[in-house]
N, C-alpha and C positions, 0 to 999 in steps of 0.2 A: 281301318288299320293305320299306327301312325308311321311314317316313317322315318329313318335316321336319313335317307338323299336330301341333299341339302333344297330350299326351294327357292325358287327363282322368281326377283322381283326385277322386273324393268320402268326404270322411269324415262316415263312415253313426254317427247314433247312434238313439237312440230317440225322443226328443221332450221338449217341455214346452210348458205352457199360455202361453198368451200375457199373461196380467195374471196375479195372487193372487188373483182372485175367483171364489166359486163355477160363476159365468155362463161363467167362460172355463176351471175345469177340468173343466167338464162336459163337454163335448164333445172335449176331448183323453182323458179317461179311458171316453168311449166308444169311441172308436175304438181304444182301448188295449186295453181288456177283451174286447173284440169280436173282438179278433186268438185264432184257436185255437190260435196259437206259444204264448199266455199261458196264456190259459186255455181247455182242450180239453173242456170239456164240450159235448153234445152242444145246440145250440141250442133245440131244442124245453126244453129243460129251463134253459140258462143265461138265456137272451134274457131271458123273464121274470122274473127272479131279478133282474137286471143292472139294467132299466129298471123296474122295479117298487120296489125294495127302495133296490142300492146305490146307483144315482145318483139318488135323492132325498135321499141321506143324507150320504156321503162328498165329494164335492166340496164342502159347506161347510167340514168338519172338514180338507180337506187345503188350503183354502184357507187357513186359518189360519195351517195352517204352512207356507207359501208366504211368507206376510206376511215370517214372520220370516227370512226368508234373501233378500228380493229385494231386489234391486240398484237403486240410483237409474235406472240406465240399461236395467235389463229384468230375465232371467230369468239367474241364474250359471249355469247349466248354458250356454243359446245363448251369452251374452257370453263366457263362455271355448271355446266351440266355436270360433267364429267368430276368436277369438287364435291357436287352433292351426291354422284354416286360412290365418293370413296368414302364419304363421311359417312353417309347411311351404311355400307357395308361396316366400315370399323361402328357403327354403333347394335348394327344387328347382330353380327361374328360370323362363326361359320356355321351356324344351319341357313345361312339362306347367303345367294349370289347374288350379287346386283350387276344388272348391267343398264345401259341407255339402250335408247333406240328411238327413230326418230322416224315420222313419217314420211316427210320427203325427201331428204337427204341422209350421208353416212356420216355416223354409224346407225344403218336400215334399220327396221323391226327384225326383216330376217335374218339379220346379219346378227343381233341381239340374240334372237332366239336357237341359232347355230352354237353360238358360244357355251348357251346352258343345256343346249340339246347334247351336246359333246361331252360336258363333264359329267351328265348321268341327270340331267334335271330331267324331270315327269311333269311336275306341277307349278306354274308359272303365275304373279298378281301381276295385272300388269299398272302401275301405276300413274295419270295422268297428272302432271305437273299444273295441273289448271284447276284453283279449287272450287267454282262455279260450273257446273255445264253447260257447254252450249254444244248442238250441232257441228259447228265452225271446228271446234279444239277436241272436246271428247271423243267423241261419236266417231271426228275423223280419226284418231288413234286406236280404238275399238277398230275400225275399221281395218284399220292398218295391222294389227296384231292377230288378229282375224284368219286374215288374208294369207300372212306371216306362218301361224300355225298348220293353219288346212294346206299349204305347200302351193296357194295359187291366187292369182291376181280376182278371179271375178268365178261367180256358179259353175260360168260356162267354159271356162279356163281347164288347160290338162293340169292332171293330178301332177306333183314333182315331189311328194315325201308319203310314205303310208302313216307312219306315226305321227298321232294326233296330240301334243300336252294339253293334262288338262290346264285351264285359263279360269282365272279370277279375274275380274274388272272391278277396282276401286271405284265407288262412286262418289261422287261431290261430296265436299266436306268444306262448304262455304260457310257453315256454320257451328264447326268443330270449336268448343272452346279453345282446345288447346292451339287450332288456329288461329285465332282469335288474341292469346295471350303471346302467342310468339310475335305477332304482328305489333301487339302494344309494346312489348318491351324492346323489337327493334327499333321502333320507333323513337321510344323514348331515349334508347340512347343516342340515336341520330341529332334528335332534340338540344342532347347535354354537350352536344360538341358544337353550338352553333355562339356565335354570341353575345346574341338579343333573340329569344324566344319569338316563334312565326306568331302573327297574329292572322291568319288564316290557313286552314290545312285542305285542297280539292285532292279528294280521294278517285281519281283517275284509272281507267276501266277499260280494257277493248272494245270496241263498237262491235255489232251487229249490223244487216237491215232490221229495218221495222217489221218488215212483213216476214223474216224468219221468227219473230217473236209472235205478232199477233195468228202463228200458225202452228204453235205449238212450244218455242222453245223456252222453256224457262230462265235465261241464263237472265235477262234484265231483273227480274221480280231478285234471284240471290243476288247480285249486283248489290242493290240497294239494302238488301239484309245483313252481307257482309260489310257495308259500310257502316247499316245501324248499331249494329255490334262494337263495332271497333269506337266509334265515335262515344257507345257508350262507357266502352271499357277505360277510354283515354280522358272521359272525366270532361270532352270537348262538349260547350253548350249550344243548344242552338243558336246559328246565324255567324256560326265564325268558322263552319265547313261546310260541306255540300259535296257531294257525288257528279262526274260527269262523265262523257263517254269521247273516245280518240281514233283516230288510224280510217276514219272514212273511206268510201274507196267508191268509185262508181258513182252513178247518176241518182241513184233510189233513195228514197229516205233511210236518214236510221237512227237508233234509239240518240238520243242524246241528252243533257244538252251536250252540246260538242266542246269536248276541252278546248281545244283554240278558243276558242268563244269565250270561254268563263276566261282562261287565263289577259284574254284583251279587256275583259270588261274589270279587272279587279283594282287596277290603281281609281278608275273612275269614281267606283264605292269607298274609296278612302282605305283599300288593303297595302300594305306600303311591305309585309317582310312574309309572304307567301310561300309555305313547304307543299312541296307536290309528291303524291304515291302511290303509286301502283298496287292495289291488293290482289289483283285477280293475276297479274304478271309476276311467278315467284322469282323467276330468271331473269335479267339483264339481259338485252339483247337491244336490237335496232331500236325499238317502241316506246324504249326507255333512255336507252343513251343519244339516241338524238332526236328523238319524235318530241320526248320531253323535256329531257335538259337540253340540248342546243335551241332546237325550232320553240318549246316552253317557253323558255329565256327571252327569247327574242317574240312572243306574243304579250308576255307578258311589259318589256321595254314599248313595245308599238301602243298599247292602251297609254301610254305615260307612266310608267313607273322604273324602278331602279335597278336594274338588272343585277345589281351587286348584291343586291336587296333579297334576287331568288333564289331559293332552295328547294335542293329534290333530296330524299332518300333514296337511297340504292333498293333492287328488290331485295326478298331474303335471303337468295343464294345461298348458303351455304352457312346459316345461322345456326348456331349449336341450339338454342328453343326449335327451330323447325324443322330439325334435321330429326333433334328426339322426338319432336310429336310426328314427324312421318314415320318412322321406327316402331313407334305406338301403334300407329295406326296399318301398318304393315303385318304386323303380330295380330291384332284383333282380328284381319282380316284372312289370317292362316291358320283361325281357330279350326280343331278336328284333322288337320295335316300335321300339326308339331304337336 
């Protein structure tokens, strides 16, 4: 049966801390670490490690670099969230709600799905902001909207809602043309405002471990598909880009090579005017404004080269190509409900 209640999309991301201060990333980076999408050690062994050690430690040092990338008006990562959910609503209209929702911080999944449960919503997509899957970002979302729905933290959790909406989960669209083309053309206008043309582009990518890939996840193999793509589409030839991976964490291996790495070694290879991007990070946030453009910058200056020299593109945020191809892609995914 179709019906006229409007339907309800949320765009799922991960989260961030509500101020730059140690006080407020401490408890976003527990509930973060605590997640075993992240980190699957066995708790008898992580807990203590977690609350003992790294959060006495890290939430100062990431508050720091919180400092330097936040916004008068709050967190870049939430403020551009919140751009891409007004723009997709104004490009859907009113049969369908948008809202955010976020896995470990507010605004929650439940708090997301209250707002649409409220205005009469039934049937909900929920959208991952990640267009590769991986375990780490999907799955943990899935997780979280899940949870959100059924009114409860875990199987063996009390019930707290009877109504169940039904749930859509977008899946990976790492290989969406229309992703693909919204990528090329921000790009290239990134491109036309520079002025001297990059003569190398590292297409830069969240890390995993190794051993969550050689154990099932796919997200490295799209990684490198999504770059194939794009590299093809931008007309870029072999030996003047390359794919790497960023944000290490821990002792374990992980997929790589590691962006620090490539960005130290590329004045060496004779790269002198370097543009760095993000495909798999639509959003702007820590990973991007200071993982790559500060700490980039200054990997890149420590190999020998000229820091005035580097450039990043911003993510897509809130690009009118990616905002209509999620739109697209939201519709196709509500066939048999509209």
């Amino acid at each position: 049966m179709l019906t006229r209640t409007p339907i309800g999309v949320i765009l799922a991301q991960i989260g961030t801390p509500e101020a730059p201060t140690a006080r407020a990333v401490r408890p976003y980076l527990r509930r973060f670490l605590s997640d075993r999408r992240i980190i699957d050690y066995p708790p008898l062994f992580w807990q203590p490690l977690l609350r003992g050690i790294i959060l006495r430690t890290r939430p100062r040092r990431s508050a720091l670099l919180y400092n330097q990338i936040w916004q008068k008006d709050g967190s870049p990562l939430l403020l551009h969230s919140l751009d891409q959910c007004a723009g997709l609503q104004r490009l859907l209209g009113s049969r369908y709600l948008v809202e955010l929702g976020l896995a470990y911080s507010a605004p929650s999944m439940e708090q997301a799905m209250g707002k649409l449960e409220a205005a009469g919503v039934t049937r909900m997509i929920v959208v991952p902001l990640f267009p590769q899957y991986s375990s780490t970002t999907t799955a943990s979302v899935y997780d979280a909207a899940s949870f959100a729905a059924l009114g409860r933290r875990s199987a063996s959790g009390p019930v707290t809602k009877r109504f169940v909406p039904a749930l859509r989960f977008m899946e990976a669209y790492y290989n969406e043309p229309g992703y693909i083309w919204a990528m090329k053309e921000h790009l290239m206008q990134q491109i036309s405002r520079l002025s001297l043309p990059p003569d190398y582009y590292v297409l830069s990518f969240h890390g995993i471990p190794r051993r969550y890939a050689d154990t099932g996840d796919p997200y490295p193999l799209q990684c490198l598909e999504t770059a194939r793509l794009l590299a093809e589409a931008m007309g870029w030839e072999t030996g003047c880009w390359q794919a790497a991976f960023q944000s290490r964490f821990g002792r374990e291996e992980w997929i790589g090579p590691p962006t620090s790495e490539v960005l130290k070694e590329l004045a060496g290879r004779g790269i002198r005017r370097p543009l760095i991007f993000s495909p798999g990070l639509t959003t702007d946030c820590l990973e991007t404004l200071h993982e790559l453009e500060i700490e980039g910058r200054e990997h890149f200056a420590a190999g020998g080269g000229q820091p005035e020299n580097f450039a990043i593109a911003p993510c897509l945020n809130d690009n009118e190509e990616w905002l209509s191809f999620l739109a697209e892609l939201v519709e196709r995914n509500a066939q048999g409900w509209i």
